[in-house]
C-alpha positions in Angstrom: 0.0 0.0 0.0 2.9 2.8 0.9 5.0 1.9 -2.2 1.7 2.0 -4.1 1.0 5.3 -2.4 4.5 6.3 -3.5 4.5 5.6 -7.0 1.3 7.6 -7.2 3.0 10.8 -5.6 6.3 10.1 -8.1 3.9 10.4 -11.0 2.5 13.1 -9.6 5.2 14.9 -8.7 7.3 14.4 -12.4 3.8 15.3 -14.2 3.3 18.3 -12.5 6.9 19.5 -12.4 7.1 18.7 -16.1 4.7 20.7 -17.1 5.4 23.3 -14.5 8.6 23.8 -16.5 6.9 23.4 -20.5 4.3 25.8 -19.2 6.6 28.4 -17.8 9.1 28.1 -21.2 6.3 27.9 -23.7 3.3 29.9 -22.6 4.1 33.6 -21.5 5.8 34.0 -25.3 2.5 33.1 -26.6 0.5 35.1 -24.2 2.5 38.0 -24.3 2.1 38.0 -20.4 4.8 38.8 -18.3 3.3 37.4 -15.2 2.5 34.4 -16.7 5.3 32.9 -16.2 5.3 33.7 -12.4 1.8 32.4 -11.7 2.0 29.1 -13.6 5.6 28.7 -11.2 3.7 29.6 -8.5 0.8 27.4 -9.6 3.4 23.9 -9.9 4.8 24.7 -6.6 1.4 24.6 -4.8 1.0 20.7 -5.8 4.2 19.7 -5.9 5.7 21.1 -2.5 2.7 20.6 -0.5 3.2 16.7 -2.0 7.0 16.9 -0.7 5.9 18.2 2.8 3.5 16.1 3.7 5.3 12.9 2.6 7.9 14.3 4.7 5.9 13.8 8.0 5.6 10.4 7.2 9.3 9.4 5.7 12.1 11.8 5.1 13.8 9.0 2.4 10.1 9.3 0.4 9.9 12.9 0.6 14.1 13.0 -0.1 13.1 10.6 -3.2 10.1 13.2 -4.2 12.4 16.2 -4.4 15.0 14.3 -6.5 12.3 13.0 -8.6 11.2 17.0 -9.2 14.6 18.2 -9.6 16.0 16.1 -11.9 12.0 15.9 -14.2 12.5 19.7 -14.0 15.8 19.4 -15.9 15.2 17.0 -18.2 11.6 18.4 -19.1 13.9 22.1 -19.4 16.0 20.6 -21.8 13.7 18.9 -24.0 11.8 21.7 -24.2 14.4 24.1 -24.8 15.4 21.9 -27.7 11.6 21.8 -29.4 11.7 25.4 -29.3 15.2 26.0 -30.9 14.2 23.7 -33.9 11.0 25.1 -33.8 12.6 28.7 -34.4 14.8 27.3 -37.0 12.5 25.8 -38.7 10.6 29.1 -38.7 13.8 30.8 -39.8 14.0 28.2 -42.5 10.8 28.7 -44.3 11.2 32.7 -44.5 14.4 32.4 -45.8 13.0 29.4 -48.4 10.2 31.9 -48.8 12.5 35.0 -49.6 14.4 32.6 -52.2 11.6 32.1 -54.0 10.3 35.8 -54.4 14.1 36.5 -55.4 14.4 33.9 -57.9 10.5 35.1 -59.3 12.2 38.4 -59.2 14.9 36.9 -61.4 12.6 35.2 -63.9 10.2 38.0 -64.3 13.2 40.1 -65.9 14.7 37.5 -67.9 10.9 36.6 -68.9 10.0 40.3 -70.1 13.5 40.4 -71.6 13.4 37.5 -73.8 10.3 38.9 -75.2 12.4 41.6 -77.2 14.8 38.6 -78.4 12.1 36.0 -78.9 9.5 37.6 -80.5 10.2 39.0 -84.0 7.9 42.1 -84.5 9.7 43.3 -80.6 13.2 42.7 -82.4 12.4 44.6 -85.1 10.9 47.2 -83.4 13.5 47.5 -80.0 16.7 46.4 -81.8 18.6 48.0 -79.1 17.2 45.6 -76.7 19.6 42.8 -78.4 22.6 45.3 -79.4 25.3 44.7 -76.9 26.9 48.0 -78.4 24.8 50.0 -77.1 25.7 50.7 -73.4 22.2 50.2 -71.3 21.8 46.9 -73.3 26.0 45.7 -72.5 24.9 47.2 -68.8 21.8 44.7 -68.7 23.5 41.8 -70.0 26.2 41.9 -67.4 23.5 42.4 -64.5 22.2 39.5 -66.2 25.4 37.5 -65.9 26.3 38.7 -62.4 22.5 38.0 -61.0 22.9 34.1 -62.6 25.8 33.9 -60.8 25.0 34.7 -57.7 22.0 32.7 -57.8 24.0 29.6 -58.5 26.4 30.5 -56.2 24.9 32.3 -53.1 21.0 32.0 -53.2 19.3 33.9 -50.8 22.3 36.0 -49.8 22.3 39.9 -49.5 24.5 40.0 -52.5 22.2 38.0 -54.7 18.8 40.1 -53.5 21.2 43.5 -54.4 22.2 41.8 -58.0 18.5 41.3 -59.1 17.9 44.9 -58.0 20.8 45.9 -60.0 19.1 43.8 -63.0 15.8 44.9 -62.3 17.2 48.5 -62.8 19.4 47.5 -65.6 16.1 46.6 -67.5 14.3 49.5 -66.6 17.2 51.7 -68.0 17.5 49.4 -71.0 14.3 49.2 -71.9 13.5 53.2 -71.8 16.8 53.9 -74.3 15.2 51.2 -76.6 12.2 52.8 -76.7 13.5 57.0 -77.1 16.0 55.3 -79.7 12.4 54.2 -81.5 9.7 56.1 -81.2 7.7 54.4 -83.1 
């Protein structure tokens, strides 16, 4: 009956210090409540010292055994969930950057798209021949924003220098395009 009696108060005492510590780790960042934290300590200790103390009238080894059992479940529940929430922060820090890749590289695309309309269609290359002249110093400044953003996105996706070459392309259109079109008015 007592180690019956003591097993229950183990379980009690690891399942309430475990999610003392989850609740004190996890919640007040989702609450954004300061005192959160404070009250659902405060709220843990009111089960699991009043457990410790009145074990202790009956056996100072059971209640000895109760407050290891708390200290080392508060650890280990502290680690495990300090580990969930680091991956679950780099996880989150994973899908924006993911996310920002893919609006760079749809950046990227979207200029080589509209760009390859002057090359690919034939009543654009007659019209804009500038837009294919490498000669003409917008176009030569285009193609090597071109060459630089390819590059880069091979080479460093996602990384500042990459995100300032598809501006520099981006621009390098713009600027090509409006000399095609003053060198045509058409």
């Amino acid at each position: 009956m007592v180690i019956a009696t003591l097993g229950v108060l183990v379980v009690l005492v690891a399942l309430t210090t475990g999610a003392t510590v989850w609740l004190i780790k996890t919640r007040p960042a989702q609450e954004q409540d300061p005192d959160s934290k404070f009250w659902y300590g405060f709220a843990g200790l009111c089960i699991v010292v009043p457990t410790i103390l009145i074990t202790a009238s009956a056996s100072a080894l059971a209640a000895a055994s109760l407050a290891a059992v708390a200290v080392v479940t508060g650890c280990w529940a502290n680690k495990i969930v300090s580990r969930s929430m680091a991956s679950r922060i780099a996880a989150v820090a994973y899908s924006l950057r993911a996310s920002e890749d893919a609006a760079l590289t749809a950046r990227h695309h979207q200029i080589l798209t509209r760009w390859s309309h002057y090359e690919l269609d034939p009543g654009a290359a007659i019209d804009f021949p500038a837009m294919s002249d490498v000669r003409v110093p917008e176009t030569s400044a285009l193609v090597k924003a071109a060459a630089l953003a390819e590059q880069l996105r091979r080479d460093t996706l996602g990384e500042p220098g990459y995100q300032e070459a598809i501006t520099l392309l981006e621009l390098a259109f713009e600027r090509a395009e409006r000399a095609a079109m003053t060198s045509n008015p058409t």
